[in-house]
C-alpha positions in Angstrom: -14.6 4.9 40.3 -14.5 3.6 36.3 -18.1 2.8 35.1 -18.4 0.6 32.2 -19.0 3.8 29.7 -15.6 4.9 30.7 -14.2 1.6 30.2 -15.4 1.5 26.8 -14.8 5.4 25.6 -11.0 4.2 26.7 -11.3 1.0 24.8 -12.8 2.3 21.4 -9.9 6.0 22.4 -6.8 3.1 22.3 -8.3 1.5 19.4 -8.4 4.2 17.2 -5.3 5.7 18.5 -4.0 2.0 17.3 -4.9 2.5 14.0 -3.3 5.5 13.5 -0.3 4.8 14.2 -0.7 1.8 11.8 -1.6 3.3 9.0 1.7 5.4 8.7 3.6 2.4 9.0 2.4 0.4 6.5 2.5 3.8 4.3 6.2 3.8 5.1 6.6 -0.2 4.6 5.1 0.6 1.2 7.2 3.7 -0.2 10.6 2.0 1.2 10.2 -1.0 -0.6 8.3 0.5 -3.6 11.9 3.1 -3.5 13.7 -1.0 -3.2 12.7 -2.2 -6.3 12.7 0.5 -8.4 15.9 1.2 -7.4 16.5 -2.8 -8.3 15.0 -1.9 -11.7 17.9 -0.2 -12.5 20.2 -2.2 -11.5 19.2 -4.8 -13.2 20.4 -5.3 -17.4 17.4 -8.3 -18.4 14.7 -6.5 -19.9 12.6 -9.0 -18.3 13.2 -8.7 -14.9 13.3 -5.0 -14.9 9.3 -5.6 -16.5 8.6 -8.1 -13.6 10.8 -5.8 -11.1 8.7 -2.9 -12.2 5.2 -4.6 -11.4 6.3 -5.8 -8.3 6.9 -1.6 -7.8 3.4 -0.6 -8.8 1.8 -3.0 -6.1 4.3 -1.5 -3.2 2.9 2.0 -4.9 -0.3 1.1 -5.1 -0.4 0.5 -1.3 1.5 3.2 -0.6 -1.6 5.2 -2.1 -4.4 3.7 -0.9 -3.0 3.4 2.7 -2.2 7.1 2.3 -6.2 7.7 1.1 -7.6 5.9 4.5 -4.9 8.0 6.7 -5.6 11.0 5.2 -9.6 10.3 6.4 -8.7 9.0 9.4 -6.8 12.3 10.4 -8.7 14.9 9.2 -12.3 13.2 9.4 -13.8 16.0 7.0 -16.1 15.0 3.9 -13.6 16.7 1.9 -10.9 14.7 2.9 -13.5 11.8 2.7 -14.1 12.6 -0.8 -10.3 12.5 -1.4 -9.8 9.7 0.0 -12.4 7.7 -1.4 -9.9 8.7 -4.6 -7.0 8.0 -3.7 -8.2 4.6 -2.2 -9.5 3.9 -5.6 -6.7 4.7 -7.7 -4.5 2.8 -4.9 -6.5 -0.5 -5.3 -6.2 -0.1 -9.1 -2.7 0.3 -9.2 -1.9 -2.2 -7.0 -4.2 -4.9 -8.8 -2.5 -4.0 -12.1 0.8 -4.6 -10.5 -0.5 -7.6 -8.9 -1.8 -9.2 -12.4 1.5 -8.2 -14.4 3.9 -9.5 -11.3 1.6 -13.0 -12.1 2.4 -12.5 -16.0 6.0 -11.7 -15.8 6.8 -14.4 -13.1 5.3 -17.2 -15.6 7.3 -15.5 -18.4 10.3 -15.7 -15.8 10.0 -18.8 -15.0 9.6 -20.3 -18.8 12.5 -18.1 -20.0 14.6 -19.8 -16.3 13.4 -23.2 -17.6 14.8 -23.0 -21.7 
């Protein structure tokens, strides 16, 4: 017979058994398109839209490395790879807010240069 302390070791078990196996998608959803639109970049002849296709990269890489940060904790659960991670996560977020900010720039330029 199940108590309720088994129901909830089970509970909080699928729950973090959950999140691992999100984390490595979204790490994968991130470096395939991030691969997607640097590979558009050169495609691509307009100097501006390789700028605006290349920021658009660096938030897909930015994920990509702050998702890889919290898996990398998640896995090991060591205060070295806390300490790493806490890194990586940081650099992640900054890359990916710089992206964000110059994908905002360049699509305003895009749209003025679409415009004239």
């Amino acid at each position: 017979m199940k108590t309720s302390y088994n129901k909830k070791r089970n509970s909080i078990h699928f729950r973090s058994r959950s999140i691992l196996i999100l984390f490595p998608i979204l790490i994968l959803l991130c470096l395939v398109l991030y691969i997607y639109y640097k590979v558009m970049v050169t495609r691509t002849k307009e100097s501006l839209t390789q700028v605006y296709l290349n920021s658009k990269s660096k938030i897909f890489l930015g994920g990509f490395i702050f998702f890889w940060g919290i898996n990398q904790y998640l896995f090991y659960e060591t205060k070295l790879s806390l300490l790493i991670g806490i890194v990586f996560v940081l650099l992640g977020a900054f890359q990916a807010r710089t992206g964000w900010k110059a994908t905002k720039h360049y699509r305003n330029e895009f749209q003025k240069h679409q415009t004239t």
